[in-house]
VMD Tcl script that builds the backbone (N, CA, C; Angstrom):
set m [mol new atoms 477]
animate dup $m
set s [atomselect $m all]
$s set {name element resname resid chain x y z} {
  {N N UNK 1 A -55.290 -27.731 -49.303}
  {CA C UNK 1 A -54.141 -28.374 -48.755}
  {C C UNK 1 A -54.544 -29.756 -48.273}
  {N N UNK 2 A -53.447 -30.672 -48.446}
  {CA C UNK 2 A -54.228 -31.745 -48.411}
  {C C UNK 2 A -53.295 -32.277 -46.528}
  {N N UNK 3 A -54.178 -33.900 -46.129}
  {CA C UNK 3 A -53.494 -33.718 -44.846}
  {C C UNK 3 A -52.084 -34.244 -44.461}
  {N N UNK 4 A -51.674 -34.612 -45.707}
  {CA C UNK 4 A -50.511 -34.917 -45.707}
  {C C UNK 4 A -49.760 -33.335 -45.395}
  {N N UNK 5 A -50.183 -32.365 -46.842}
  {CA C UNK 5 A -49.271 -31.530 -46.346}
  {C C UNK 5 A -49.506 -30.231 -45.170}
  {N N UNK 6 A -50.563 -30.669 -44.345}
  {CA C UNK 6 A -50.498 -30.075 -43.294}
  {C C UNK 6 A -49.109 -30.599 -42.119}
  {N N UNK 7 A -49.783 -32.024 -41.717}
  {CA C UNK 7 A -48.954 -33.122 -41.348}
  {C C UNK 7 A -47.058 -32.327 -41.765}
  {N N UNK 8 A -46.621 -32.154 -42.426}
  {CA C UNK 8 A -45.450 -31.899 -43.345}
  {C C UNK 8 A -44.957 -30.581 -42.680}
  {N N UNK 9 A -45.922 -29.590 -42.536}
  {CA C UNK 9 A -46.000 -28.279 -42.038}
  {C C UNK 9 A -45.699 -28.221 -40.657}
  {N N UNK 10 A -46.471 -28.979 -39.810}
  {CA C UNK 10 A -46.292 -29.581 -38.209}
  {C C UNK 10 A -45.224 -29.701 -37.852}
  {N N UNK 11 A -44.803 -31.093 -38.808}
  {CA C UNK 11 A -43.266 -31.148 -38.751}
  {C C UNK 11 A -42.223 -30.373 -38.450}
  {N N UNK 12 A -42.165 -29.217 -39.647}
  {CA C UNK 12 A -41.241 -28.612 -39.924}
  {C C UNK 12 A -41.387 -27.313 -38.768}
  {N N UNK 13 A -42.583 -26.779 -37.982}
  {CA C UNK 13 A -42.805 -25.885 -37.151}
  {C C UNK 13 A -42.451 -26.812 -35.797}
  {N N UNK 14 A -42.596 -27.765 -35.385}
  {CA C UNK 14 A -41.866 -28.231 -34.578}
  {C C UNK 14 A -40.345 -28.599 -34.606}
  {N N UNK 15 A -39.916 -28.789 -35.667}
  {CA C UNK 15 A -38.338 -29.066 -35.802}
  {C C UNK 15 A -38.062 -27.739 -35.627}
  {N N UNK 16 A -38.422 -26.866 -35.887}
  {CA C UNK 16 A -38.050 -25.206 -35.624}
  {C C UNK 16 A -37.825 -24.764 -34.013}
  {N N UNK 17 A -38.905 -25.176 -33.526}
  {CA C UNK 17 A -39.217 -25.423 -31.956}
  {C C UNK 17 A -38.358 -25.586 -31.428}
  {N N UNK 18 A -37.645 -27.284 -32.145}
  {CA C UNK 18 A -36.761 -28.212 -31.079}
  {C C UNK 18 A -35.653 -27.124 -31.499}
  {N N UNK 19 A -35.170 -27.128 -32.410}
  {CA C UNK 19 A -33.826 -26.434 -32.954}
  {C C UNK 19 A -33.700 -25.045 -31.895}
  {N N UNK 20 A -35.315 -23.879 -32.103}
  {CA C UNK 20 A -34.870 -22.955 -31.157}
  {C C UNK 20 A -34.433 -23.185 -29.542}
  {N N UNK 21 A -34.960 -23.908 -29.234}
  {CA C UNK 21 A -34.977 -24.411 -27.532}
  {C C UNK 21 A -34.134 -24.593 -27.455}
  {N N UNK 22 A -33.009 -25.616 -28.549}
  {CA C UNK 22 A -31.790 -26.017 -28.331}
  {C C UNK 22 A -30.917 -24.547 -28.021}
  {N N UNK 23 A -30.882 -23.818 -28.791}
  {CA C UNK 23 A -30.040 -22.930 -29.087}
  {C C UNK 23 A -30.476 -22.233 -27.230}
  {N N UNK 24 A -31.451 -21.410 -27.583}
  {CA C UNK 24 A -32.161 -21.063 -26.203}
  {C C UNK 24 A -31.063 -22.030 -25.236}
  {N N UNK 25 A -31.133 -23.239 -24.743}
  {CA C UNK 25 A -30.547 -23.957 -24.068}
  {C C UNK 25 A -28.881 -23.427 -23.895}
  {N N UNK 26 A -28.057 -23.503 -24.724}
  {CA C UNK 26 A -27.292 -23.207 -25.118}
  {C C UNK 26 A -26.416 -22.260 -24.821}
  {N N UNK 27 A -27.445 -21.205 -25.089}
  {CA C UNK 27 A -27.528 -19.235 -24.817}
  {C C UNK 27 A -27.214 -19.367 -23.424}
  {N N UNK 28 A -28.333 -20.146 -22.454}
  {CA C UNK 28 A -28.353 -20.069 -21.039}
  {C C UNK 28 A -27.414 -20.578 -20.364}
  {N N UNK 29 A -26.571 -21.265 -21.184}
  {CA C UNK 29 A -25.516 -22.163 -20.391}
  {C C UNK 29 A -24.575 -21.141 -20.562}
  {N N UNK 30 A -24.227 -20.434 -21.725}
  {CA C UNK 30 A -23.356 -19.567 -22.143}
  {C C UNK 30 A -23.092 -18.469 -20.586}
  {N N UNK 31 A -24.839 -18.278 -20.593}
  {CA C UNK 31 A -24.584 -16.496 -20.168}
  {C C UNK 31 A -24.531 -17.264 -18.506}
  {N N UNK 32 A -24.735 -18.356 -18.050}
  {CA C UNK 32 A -23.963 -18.829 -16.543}
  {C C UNK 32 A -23.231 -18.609 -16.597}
  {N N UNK 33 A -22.127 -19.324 -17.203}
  {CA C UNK 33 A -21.112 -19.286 -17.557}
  {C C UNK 33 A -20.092 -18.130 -17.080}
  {N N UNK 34 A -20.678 -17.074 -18.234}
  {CA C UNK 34 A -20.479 -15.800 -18.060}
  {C C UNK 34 A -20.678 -15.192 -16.948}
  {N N UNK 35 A -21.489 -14.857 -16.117}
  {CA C UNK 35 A -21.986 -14.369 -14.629}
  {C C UNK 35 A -20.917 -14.980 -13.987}
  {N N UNK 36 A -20.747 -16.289 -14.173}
  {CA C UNK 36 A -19.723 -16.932 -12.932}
  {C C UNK 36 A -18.575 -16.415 -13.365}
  {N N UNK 37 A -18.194 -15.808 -14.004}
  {CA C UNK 37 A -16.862 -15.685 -14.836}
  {C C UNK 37 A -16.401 -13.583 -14.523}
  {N N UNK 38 A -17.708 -13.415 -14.379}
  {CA C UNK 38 A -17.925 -11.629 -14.111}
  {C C UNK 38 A -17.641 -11.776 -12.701}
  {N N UNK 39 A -18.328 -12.632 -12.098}
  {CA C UNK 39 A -17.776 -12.436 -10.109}
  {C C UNK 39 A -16.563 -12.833 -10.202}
  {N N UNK 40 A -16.231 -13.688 -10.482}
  {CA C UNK 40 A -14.398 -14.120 -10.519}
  {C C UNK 40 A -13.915 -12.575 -10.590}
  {N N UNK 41 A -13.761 -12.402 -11.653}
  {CA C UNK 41 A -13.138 -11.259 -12.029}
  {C C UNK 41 A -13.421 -9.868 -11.415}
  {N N UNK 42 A -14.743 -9.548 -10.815}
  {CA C UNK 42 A -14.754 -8.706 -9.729}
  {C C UNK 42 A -14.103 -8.859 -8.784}
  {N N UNK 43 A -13.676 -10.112 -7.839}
  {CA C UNK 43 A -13.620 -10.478 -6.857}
  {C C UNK 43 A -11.797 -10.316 -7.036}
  {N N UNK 44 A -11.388 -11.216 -8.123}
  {CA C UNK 44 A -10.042 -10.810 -8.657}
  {C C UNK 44 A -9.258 -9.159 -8.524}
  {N N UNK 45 A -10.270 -8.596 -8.941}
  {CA C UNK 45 A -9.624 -7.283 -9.219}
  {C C UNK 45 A -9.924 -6.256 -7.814}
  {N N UNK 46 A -10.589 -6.859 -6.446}
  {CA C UNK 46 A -11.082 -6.675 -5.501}
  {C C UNK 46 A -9.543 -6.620 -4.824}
  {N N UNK 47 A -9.291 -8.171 -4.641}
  {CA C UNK 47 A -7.681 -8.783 -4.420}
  {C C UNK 47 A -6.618 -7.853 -4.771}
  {N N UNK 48 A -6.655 -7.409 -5.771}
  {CA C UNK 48 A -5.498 -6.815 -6.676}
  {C C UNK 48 A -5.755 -5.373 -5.512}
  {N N UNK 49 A -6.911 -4.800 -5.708}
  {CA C UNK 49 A -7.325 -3.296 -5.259}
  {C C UNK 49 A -6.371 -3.493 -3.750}
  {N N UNK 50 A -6.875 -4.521 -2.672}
  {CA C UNK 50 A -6.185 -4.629 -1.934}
  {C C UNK 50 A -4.469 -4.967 -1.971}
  {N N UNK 51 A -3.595 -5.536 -2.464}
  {CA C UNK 51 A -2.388 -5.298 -2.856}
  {C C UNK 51 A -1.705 -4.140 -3.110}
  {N N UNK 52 A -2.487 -4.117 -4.302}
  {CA C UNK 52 A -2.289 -2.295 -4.215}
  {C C UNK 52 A -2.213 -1.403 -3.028}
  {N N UNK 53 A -3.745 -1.550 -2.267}
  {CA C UNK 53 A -3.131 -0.269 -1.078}
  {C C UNK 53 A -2.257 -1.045 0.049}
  {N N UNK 54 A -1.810 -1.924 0.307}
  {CA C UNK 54 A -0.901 -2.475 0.871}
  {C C UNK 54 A 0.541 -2.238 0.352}
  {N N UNK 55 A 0.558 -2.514 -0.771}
  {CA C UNK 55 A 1.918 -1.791 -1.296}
  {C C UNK 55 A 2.100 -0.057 -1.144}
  {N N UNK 56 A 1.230 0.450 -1.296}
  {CA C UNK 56 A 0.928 1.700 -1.197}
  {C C UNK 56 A 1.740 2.689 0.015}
  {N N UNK 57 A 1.137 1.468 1.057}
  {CA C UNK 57 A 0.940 2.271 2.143}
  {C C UNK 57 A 2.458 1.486 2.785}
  {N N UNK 58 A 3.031 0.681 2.655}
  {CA C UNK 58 A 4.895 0.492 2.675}
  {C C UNK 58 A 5.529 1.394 2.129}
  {N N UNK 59 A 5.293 2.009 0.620}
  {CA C UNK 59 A 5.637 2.682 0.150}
  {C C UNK 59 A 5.677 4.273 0.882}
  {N N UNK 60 A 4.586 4.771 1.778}
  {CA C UNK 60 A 4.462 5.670 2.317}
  {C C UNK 60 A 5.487 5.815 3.882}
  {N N UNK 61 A 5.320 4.148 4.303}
  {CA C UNK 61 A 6.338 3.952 5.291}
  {C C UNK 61 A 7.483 3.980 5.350}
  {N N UNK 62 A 8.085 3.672 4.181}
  {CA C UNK 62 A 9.473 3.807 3.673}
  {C C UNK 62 A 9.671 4.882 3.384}
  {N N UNK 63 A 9.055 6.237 2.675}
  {CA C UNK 63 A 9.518 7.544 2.660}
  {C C UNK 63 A 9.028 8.313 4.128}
  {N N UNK 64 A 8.308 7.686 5.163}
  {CA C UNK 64 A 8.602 8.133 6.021}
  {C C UNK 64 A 10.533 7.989 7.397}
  {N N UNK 65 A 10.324 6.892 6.726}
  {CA C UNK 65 A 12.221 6.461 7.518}
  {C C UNK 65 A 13.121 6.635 6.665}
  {N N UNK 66 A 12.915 7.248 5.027}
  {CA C UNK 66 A 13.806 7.408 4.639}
  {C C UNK 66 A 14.099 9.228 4.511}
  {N N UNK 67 A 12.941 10.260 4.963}
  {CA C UNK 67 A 12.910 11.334 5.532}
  {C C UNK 67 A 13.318 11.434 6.744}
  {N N UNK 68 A 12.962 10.525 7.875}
  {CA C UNK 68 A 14.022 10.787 9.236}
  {C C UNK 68 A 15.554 10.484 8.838}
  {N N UNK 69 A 15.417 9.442 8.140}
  {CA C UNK 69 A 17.375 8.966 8.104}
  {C C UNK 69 A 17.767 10.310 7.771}
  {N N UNK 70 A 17.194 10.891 6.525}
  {CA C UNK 70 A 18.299 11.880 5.901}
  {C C UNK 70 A 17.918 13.249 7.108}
  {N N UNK 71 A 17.077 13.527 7.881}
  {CA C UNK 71 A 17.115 14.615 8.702}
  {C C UNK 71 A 18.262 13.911 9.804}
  {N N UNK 72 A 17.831 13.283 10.375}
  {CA C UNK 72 A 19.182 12.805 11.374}
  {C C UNK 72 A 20.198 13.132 10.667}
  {N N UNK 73 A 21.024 12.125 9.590}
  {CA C UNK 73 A 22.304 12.553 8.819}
  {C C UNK 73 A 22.203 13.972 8.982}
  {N N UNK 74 A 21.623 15.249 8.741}
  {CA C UNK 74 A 22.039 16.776 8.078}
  {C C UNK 74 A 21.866 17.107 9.826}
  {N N UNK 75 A 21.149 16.568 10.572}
  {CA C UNK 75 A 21.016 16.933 12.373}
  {C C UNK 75 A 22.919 16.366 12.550}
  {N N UNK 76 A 23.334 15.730 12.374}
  {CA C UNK 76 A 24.263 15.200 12.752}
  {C C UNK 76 A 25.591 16.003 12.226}
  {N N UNK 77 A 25.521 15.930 10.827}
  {CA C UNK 77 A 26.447 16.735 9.609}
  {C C UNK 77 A 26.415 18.329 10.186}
  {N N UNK 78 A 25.083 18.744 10.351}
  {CA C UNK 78 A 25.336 20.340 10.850}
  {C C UNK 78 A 25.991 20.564 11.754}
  {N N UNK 79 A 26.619 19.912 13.023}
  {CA C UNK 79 A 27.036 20.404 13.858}
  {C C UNK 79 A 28.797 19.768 13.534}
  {N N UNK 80 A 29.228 18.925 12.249}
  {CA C UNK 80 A 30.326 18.841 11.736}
  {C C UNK 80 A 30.537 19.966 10.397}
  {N N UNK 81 A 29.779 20.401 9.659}
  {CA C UNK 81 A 29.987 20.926 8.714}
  {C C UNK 81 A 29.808 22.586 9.257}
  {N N UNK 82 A 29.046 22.658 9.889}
  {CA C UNK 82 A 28.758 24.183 10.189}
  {C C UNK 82 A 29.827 24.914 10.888}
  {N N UNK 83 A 30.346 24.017 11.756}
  {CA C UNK 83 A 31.146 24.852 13.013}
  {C C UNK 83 A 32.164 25.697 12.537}
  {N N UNK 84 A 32.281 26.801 12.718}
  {CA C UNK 84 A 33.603 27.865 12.114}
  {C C UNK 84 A 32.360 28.849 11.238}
  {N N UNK 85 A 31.249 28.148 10.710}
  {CA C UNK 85 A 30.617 28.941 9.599}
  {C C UNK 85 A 29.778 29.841 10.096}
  {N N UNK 86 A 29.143 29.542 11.318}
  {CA C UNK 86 A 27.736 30.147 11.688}
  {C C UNK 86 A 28.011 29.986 12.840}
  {N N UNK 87 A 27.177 30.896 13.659}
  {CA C UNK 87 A 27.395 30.741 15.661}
  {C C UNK 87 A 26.637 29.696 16.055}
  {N N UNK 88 A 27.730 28.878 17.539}
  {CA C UNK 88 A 27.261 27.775 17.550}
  {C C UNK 88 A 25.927 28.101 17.752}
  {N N UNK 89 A 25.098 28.774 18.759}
  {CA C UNK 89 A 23.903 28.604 18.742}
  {C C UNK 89 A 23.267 28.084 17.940}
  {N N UNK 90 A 23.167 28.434 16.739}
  {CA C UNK 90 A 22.804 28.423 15.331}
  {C C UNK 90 A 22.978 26.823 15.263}
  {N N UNK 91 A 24.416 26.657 15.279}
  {CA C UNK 91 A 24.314 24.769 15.007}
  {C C UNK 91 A 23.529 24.261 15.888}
  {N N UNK 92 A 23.300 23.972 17.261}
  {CA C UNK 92 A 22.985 23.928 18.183}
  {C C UNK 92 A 21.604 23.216 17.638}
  {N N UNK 93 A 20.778 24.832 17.665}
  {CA C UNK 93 A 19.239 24.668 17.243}
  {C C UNK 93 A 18.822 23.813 15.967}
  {N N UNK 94 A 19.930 24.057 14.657}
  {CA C UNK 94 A 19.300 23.166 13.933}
  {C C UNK 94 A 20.071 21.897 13.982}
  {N N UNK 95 A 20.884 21.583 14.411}
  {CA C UNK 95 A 21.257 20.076 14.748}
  {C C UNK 95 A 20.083 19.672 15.324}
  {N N UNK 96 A 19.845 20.352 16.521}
  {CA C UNK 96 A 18.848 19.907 17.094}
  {C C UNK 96 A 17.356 19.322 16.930}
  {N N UNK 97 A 16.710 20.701 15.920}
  {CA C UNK 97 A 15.549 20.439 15.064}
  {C C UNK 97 A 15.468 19.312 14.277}
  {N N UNK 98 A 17.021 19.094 13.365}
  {CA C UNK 98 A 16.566 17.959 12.102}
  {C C UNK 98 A 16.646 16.519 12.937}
  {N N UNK 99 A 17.339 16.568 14.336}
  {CA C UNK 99 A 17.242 15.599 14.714}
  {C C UNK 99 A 15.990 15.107 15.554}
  {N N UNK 100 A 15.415 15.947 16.127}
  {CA C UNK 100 A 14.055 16.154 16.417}
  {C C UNK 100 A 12.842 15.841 15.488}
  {N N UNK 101 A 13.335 16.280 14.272}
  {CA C UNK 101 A 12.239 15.528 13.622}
  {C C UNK 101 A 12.258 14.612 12.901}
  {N N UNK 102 A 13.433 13.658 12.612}
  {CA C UNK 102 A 13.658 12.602 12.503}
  {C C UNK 102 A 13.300 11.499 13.418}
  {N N UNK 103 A 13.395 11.614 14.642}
  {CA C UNK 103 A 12.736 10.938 15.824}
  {C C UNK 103 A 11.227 11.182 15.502}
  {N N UNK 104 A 10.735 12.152 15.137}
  {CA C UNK 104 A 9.054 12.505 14.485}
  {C C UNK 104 A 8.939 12.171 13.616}
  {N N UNK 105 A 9.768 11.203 12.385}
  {CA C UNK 105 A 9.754 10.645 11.407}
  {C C UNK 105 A 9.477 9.215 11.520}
  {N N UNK 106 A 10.323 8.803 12.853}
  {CA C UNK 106 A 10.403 7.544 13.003}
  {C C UNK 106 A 8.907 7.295 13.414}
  {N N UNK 107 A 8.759 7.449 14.609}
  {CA C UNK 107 A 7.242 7.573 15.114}
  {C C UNK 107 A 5.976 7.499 14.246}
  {N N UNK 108 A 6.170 8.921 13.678}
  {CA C UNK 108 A 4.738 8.817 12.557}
  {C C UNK 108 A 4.914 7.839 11.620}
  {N N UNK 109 A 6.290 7.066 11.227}
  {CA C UNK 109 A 6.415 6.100 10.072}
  {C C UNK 109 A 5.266 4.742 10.722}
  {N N UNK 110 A 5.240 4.546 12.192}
  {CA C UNK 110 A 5.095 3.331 12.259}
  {C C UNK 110 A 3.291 4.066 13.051}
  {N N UNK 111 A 3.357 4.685 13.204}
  {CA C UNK 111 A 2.007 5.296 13.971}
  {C C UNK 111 A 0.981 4.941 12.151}
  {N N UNK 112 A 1.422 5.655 11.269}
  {CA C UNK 112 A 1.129 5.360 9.914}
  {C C UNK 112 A 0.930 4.288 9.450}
  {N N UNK 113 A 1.863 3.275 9.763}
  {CA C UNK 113 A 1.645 2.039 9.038}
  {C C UNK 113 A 0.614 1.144 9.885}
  {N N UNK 114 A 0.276 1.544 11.235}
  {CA C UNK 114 A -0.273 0.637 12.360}
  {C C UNK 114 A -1.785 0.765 12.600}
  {N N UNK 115 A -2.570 2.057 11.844}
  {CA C UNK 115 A -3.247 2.644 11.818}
  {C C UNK 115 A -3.713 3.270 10.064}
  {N N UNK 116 A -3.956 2.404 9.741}
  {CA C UNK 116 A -4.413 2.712 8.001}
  {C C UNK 116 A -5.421 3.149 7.686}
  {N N UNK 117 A -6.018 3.345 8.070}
  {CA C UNK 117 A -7.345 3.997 7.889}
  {C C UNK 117 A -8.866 2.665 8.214}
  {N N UNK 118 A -9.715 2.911 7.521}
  {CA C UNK 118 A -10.898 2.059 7.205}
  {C C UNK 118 A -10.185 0.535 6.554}
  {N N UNK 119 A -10.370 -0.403 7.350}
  {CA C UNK 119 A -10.130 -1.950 7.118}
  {C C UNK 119 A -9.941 -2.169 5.370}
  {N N UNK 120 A -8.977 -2.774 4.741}
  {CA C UNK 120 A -9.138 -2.534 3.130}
  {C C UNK 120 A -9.639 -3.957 3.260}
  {N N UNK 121 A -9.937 -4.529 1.800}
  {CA C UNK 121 A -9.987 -5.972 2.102}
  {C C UNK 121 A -8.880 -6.359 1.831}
  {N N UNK 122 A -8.911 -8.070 2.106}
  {CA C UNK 122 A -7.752 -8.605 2.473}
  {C C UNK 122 A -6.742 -9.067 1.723}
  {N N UNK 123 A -5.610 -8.509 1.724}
  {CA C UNK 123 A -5.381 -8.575 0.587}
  {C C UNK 123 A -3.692 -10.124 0.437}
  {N N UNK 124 A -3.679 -10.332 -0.984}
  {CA C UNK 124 A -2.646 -11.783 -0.896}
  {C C UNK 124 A -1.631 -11.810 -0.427}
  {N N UNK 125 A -0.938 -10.341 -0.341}
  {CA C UNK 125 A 0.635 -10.225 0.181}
  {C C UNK 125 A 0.369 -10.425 1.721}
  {N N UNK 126 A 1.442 -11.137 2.326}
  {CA C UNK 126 A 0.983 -10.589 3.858}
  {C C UNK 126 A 1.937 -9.183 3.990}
  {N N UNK 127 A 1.202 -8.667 5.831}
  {CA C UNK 127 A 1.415 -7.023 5.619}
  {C C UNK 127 A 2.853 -7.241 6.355}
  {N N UNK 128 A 3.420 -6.765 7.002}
  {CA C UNK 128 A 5.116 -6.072 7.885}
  {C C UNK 128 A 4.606 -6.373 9.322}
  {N N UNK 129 A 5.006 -7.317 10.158}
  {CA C UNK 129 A 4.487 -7.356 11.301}
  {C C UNK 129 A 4.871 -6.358 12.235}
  {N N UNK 130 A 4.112 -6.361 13.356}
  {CA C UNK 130 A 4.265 -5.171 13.931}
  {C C UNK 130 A 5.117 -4.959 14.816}
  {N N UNK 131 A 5.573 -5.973 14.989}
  {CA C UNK 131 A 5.991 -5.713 16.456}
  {C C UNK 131 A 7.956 -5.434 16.165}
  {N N UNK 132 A 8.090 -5.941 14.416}
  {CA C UNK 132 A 9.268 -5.877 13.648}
  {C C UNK 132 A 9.369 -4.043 13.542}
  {N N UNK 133 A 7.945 -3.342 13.098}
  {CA C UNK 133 A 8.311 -2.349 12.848}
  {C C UNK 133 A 8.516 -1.256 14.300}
  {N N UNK 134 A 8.075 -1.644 15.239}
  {CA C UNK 134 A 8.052 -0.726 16.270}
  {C C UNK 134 A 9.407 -1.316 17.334}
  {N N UNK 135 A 10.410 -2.456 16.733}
  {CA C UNK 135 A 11.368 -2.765 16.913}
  {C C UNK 135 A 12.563 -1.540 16.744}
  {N N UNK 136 A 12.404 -2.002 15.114}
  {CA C UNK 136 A 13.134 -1.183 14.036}
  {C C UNK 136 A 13.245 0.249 14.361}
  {N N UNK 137 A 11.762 0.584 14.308}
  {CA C UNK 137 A 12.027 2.514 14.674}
  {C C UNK 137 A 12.274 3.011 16.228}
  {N N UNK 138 A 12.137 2.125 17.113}
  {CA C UNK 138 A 12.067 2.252 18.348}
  {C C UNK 138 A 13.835 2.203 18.305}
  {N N UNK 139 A 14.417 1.298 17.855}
  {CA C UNK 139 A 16.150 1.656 17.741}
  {C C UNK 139 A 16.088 3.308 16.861}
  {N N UNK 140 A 15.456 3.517 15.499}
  {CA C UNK 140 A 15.847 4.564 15.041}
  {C C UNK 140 A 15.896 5.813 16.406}
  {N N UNK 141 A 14.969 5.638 16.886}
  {CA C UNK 141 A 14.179 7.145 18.099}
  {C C UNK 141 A 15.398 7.091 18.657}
  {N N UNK 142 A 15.892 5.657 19.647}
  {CA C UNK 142 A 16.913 5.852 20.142}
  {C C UNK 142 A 18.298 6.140 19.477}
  {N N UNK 143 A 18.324 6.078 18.207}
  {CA C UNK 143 A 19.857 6.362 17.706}
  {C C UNK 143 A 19.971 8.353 17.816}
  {N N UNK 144 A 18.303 8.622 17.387}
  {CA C UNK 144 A 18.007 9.728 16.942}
  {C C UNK 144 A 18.236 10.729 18.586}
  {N N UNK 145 A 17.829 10.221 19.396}
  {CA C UNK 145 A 17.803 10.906 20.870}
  {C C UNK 145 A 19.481 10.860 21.252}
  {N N UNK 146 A 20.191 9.646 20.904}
  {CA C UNK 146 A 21.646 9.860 21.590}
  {C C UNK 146 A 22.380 10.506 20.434}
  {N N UNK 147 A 22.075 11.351 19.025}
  {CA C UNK 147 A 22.774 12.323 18.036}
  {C C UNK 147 A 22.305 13.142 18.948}
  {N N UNK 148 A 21.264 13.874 19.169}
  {CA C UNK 148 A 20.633 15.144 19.685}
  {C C UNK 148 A 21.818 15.053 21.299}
  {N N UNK 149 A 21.494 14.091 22.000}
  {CA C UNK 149 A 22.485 14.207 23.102}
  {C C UNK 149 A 24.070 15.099 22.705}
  {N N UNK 150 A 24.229 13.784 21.602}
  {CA C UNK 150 A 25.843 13.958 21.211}
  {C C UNK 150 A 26.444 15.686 20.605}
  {N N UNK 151 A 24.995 16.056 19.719}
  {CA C UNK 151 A 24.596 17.229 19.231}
  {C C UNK 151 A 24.399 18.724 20.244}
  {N N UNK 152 A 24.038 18.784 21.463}
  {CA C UNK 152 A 23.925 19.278 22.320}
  {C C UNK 152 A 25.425 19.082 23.483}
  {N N UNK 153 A 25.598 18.009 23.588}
  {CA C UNK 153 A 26.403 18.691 24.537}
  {C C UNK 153 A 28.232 17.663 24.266}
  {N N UNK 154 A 28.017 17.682 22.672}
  {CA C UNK 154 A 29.398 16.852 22.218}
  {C C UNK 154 A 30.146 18.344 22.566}
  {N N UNK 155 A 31.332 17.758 22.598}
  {CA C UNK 155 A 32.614 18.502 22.426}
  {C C UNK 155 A 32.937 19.601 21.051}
  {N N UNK 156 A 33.672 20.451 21.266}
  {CA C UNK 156 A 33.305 21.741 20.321}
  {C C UNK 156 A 34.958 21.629 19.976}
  {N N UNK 157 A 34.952 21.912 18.282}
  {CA C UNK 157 A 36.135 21.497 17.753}
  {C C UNK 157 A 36.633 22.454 17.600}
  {N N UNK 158 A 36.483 23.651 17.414}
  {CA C UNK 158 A 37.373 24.669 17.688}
  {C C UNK 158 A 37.918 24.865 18.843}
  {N N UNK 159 A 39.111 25.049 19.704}
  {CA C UNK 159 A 40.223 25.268 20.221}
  {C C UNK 159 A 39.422 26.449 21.289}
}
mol reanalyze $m
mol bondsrecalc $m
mol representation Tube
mol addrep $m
């Protein structure tokens, strides 16, 4: 081999070199890239996780006041629909009960929402302030305590 075509050989094993490094180069910018792009998207779907149990847990609050409403209504309705059917006693006690635990509806709705368990993270929606919800059910308790009044010692429609 002569030294030219060694010389020739050099060349071409270093242009190989530069070419791989480039690429190499390249690769590394790629897979940053990528990493920065994997925490986003953890962190994203972190966000979301929180939304979620925030919606969640409204959702749980709302079938808690929408289980007292309808026990109040049937606490209220029993002692209109029943009378003539069953002895008052009978209305009496369960007027009494569904309205009783509708007032235990109201309560645990907001005892529930005020008290969520373990801190979630934080999530984009803001949450129901508090002092709106212990407004709100604090009228329900009281609507719920003056049926039970009205329920107990209202006026009796039979004659």
């Amino acid at each position: 081999m002569t030294p030219a075509d060694t010389r020739a050989a050099g060349d071409r094993s270093t242009d190989k070199l530069k070419t791989s490094a480039a690429r190499m180069e390249g690769s590394t910018a790629r897979m940053e890239g990528a990493t920065g792009q994997m925490a986003d998207s953890a962190d994203r779907r972190t966000e979301l996780a929180a939304d979620r149990t925030l919606f969640a847990a409204e959702r749980t609050y709302a079938a808690w006041v929408r289980t007292g409403l309808a026990a109040l209504a049937s606490g209220i309705g029993a002692r209109a629909l029943l009378d003539g059917v069953v002895p008052h006693w009978m209305i009496l006690s369960t007027g009494s009960v569904l309205v009783l635990f509708s007032a235990f509806c109201f309560a645990a709705a907001v005892w529930r929402q005020m008290r969520p368990g373990p801190p979630p993270p934080r999530p984009d929606t803001p949450r129901l302030p508090p002092a709106l919800l212990i407004a709100v059910n604090g009228f329900l308790i009281l609507v719920a305590l003056t049926a039970l009044a009205g329920v107990l010692l209202g006026r009796d429609a039979t004659p």
